[in-house]
Structure formats: structure tokens, C-alpha cells
N, C-alpha and C positions, 0 to 999 in steps of 0.2 A: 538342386538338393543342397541344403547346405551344410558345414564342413560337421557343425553337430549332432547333426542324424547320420552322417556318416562315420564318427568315431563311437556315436552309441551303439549303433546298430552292430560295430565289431566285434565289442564285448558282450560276451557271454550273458544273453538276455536275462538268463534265471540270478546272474549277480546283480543285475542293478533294480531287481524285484526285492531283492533281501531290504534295502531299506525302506522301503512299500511297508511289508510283512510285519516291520520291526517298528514302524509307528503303530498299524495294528494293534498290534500284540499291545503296547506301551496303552494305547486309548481303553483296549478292554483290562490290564491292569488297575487303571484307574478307576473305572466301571466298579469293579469287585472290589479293588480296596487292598492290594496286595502290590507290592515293592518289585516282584516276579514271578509269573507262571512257570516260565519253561524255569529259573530254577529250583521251587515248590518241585516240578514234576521232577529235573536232574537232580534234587535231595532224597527223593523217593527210590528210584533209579539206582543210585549208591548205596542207599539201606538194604533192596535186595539183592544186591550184587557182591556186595560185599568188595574185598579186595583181589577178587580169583583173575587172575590177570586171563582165563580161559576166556571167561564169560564176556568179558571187553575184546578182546582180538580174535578172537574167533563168534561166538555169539552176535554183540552187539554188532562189528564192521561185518558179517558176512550174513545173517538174517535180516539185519536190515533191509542193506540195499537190494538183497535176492525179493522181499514182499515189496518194496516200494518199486520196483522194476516192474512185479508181475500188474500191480494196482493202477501204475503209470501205463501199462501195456492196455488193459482192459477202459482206459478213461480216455487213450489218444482212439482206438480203438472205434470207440462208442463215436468220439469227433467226427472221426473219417466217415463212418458209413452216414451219418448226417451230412457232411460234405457232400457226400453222393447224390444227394438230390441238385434235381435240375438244375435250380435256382443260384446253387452254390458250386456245380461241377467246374467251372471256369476257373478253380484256383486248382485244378488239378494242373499238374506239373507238367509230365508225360503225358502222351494221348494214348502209348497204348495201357491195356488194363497191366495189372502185374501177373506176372507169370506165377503165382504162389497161391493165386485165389482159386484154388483146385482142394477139395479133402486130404488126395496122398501127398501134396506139396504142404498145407497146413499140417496136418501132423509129422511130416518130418522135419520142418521148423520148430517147432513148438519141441520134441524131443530132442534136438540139437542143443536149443536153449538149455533144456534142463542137465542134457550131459557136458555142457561147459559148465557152468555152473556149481557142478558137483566137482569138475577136474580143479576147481580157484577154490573148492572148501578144503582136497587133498591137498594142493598147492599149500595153505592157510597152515594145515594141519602139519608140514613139514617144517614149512617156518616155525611154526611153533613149537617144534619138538625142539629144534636148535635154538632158538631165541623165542622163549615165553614174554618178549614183551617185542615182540620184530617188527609191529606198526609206527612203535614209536608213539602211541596218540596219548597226548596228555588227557589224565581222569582227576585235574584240580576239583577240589571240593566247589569251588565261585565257579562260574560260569566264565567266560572271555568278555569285554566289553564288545559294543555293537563295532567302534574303532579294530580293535584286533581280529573279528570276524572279518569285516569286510578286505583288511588287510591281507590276511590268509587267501583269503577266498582269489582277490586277482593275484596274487601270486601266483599261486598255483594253477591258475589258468596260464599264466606265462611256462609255467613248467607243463606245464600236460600240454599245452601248444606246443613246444618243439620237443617234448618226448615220444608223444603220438606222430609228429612227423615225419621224424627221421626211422622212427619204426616202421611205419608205412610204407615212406621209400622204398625201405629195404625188403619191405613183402613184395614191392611191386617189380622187384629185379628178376630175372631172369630164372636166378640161382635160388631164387626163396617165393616165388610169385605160386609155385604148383601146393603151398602151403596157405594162399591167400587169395585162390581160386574160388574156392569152397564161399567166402562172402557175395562174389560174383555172381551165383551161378543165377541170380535175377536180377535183370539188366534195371526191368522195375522196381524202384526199391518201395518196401510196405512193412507197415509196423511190425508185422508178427516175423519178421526176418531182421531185425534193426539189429540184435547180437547173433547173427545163424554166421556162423565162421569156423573154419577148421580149429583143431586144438592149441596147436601151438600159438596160433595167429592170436587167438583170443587172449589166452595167457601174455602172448608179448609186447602187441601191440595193443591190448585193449585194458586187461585188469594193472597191468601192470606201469604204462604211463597214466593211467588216470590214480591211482595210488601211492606212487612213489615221492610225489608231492607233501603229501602227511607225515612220512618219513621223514624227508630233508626239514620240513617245517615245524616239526614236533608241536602240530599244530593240535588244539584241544580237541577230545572225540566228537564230542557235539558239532565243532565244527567240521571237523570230518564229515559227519552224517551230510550233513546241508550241501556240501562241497560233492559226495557221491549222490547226491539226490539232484544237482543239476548237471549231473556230468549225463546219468540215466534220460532226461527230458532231453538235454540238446540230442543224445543221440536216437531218439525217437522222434523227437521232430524229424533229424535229417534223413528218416525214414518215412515216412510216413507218405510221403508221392504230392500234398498239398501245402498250399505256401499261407503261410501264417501271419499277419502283418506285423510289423517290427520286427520277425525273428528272420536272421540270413540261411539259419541250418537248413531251413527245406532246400528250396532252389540250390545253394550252395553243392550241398554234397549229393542233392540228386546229376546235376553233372556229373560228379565223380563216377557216379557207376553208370551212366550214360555214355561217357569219352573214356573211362579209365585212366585217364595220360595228365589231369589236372587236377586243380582241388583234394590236396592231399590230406588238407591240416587239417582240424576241430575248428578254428575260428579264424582260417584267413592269413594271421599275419606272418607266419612261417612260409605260406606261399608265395607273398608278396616280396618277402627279403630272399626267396631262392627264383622267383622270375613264374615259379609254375602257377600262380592263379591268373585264370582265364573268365579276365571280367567281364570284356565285350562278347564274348562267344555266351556266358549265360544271360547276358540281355536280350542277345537276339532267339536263343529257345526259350526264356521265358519272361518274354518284352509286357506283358498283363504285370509282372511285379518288381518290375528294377527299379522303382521310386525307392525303395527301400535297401536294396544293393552296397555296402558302407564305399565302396573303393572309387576311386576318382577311374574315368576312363582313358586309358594307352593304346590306342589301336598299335601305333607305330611299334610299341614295346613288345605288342604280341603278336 
């Protein structure tokens, strides 16, 4: 395999899509006859929005990503039970089925979701009573160049890589693990559980290193949005039970809830510079897709 499917494969598949999207976008510009779409639609955007700093930090960063989550749920969703057929069961991960595909195990997933959810709009709503602007996301009238998106964008995967890591860690400690049980309690992991986590857990290790990045970045909300919309897929893929080609998140972090004991990070390289990712152990459970695997193999190291 060589070294550049292995450094691609590490980064966050849904970022090196964005300049896929953005010639796109650019060909049907031309098509129509118009300089920009998306910012035609973010002119419109600010005309109903006005300057209510509400409507941006609470409205926009927290209805967004709540429908593009549920929409992403319903579309991986629709994937998987196609996966299900014969033809295509062999990129199934695990062999056994998941412990969640029962009615009372589906609706107590599906209601857990929604009361996190509600607990990061209180969360939202707190911040905001003390700092009416506490996301930090810039609402420039221009839009960011394609340059300063993609800029943002791996940045903050660097940041949400060792924010979610060291959080993690520390759920999986001894002293904080009876708070980060509750994600475990299916060894199988499946879409419709991909956010089912205790309260705190969600809030600290989840909405909160994937967010804290737009802060420190004071990066535009637009790009915000795109940056919360692949944080949502990688973490549905590495739910979902089946392996996706190019993307490491399935195989990856189904380990994780397989061994519990490895595979901490979001994408890998936080595990690699603490010793905990265990690369030859998920070749051998899931030898059908380690072509695609980014990390060089250590048996001796591990």
C-alpha cells in the first residue's frame, strides 16, 4: 500500500471531499451565470437574520446540525439495511448482529438522542445568557475563500483529534468510566446508537471537543456548519457496523467498542503518538478490508 493512500486515508475523508463539492459547486456557477451560489443563498441568510446574535448561536450552530444529524441518520440508515443483503453482508464488520436491533432497545436509543440533544441546547442557552456571542463564529458579509475553508477545516481536525482524545481517556478511567458506560452498553456498534451516551459524557467528550475548534479559530459560521456536518458522518460511519471503502472510521472505532482498551481518537493520530492504536489486531478482525488501513504495521511495537 503505498505511503499516499496511507496519509489520505488518515484525514478526515469528508475534508478532502470539500474540494470535490467546490469544483462542483464552481461548474454549476458557471452553468447559471452567477460569481456564487452559496453566497446569493448566505446574502439571503443575513437579510432574514438580521444582526440577532440569538439566531446565529443558538438557531443556526444548534438546528442545523440537530436536522443534518437526524437526515445523515435516516440516509446511513437506508445504506446499511441495503448492505444487508447477501451480496454485500461480507463488509459487515462484526459477525454478531447488534444488540439494539430490538423495538425497546430502538426506542431507547432514539430517545436518548433526543434528551442529549436538548441537554447541548440548555448547555447553548447558558452560554448564552453569559456571552451572547460564546461560539465566537464569524457572520462576515463575503463568504471565506475556498483557501481559508480548507485551512480551518484541518485545523480543527488537529484540534478535535487530541480534544476528543484526552477526553475519552479520561472517560475510560476507572474514576470517570461509570459516566461513559452508558455508550457501551452495545458491544455492536449501529447507526441509530452512534450519539446514545450518558449526559455528561456527551457534553464533554463529544459536543464539546468537536466545537471548541470554532472558538479558538474564530472561524466563519458557514464554515462552521461544513466542519459540524463532517464531524456528524465520521461519527456515523464509525457506527454503523460496515466498512466503507476509503473511509478508516468504520473498522477503526468498531475495535474501539469491540476491545474497549484502544482506538481512542477520531482519526488515529493521537493514538499513534500515545502507542494506543492497535493496527495489526484490527487487520486480523477485519483482514476483508485492511487494504485501506492508513498506518504502517508494528507488530513488535504492539
Amino acid at each position: 500500500m503505498s505511503k499516499i493512500k496511507r496519509f489520505a486515508t488518515a484525514i478526515n475523508p469528508f475534508i478532502y471531499t470539500v474540494p470535490v463539492l467546490y469544483g462542483f459547486l464552481k461548474c454549476f456557477d458557471f452553468i447559471i451565470g452567477v460569481d456564487s451560489t452559496l453566497q446569493i443563498i448566505w446574502n439571503k441568510v443575513r437579510e432574514k437574520l438580521g444582526d440577532n446574535l440569538a439566531y446565529y448561536n443558538i438557531g443556526v450552530l444548534f438546528l442545523y446540525p440537530f436536522i443534518f444529524y437526524h437526515l445523515a441518520i435516516l440516509v446511513f440508515y437506508i445504506i446499511v439495511k441495503v448492505m444487508e443483503r447477501d451480496k454485500i453482508k461480507s463488509m459487515k464488520l462484526q459477525t454478531k448482529d447488534s444488540e439494539i436491533e430490538t423495538p425497546e432497545n430502538t426506542r431507547k436509543a432514539i430517545i436518548n438522542v433526543l434528551e442529549n440533544y436538548l441537554a447541548i441546547l440548555v448547555v447553548m442557552l447558558v452560554q448564552f445568557y453569559f456571552d451572547n456571542d460564546f461560539a465566537r463564529a464569524r457572520r462576515d458579509p463575503v463568504l471565506p475563500s475556498f483557501l481559508e475553508v480548507m485551512r480551518d477545516l484541518i485545523l480543527n481536525m488537529f484540534i478535535h483529534e487530541f480534544a476528543f482524545y484526552y477526553a475519552h481517556r479520561l472517560f475510560h478511567t476507572k474514576w470517570l468510566y461509570k459516566y461513559h458506560k452508558k455508550h457501551h452498553e452495545f458491544k455492536t456498534p449501529t447507526i441509530l446508537a452512534a450519539q446514545y451516551a450518558g449526559l455528561a459524557d456527551h457534553i464533554f467528550a463529544a459536543y464539546l471537543p468537536a466545537s471548541i475548534g470554532i472558538y479558538i479559530l474564530r472561524m466563519h459560521i458557514g464554515t462552521a456548519l461544513l466542519w459540524l456536518s463532517t464531524v456528524n458522518v465520521t461519527v456515523i460511519i464509525g457506527h454503523m457496523g460496515y466498512h466503507l471503502p476509503f473511509f478508516i472510521a468504520g473498522q477503526f472505532h468498531d475495535y474501539h467498542h469491540l476491545k474497549f482498551n484502544a482506538n481512542y481518537s477520531m482519526y488515529g493520530l493521537a493514538d499513534v503518538l500515545h502507542g494506543t492504536m492497535k493496527y495489526s489486531e484490527v487487520i486480523e478482525n477485519y483482514e476483508k478490508t485492511n487494504e485501506w488501513l492508513p498506518y504502517p504495521i508494528n507488530k513488535k511495537a504492539e
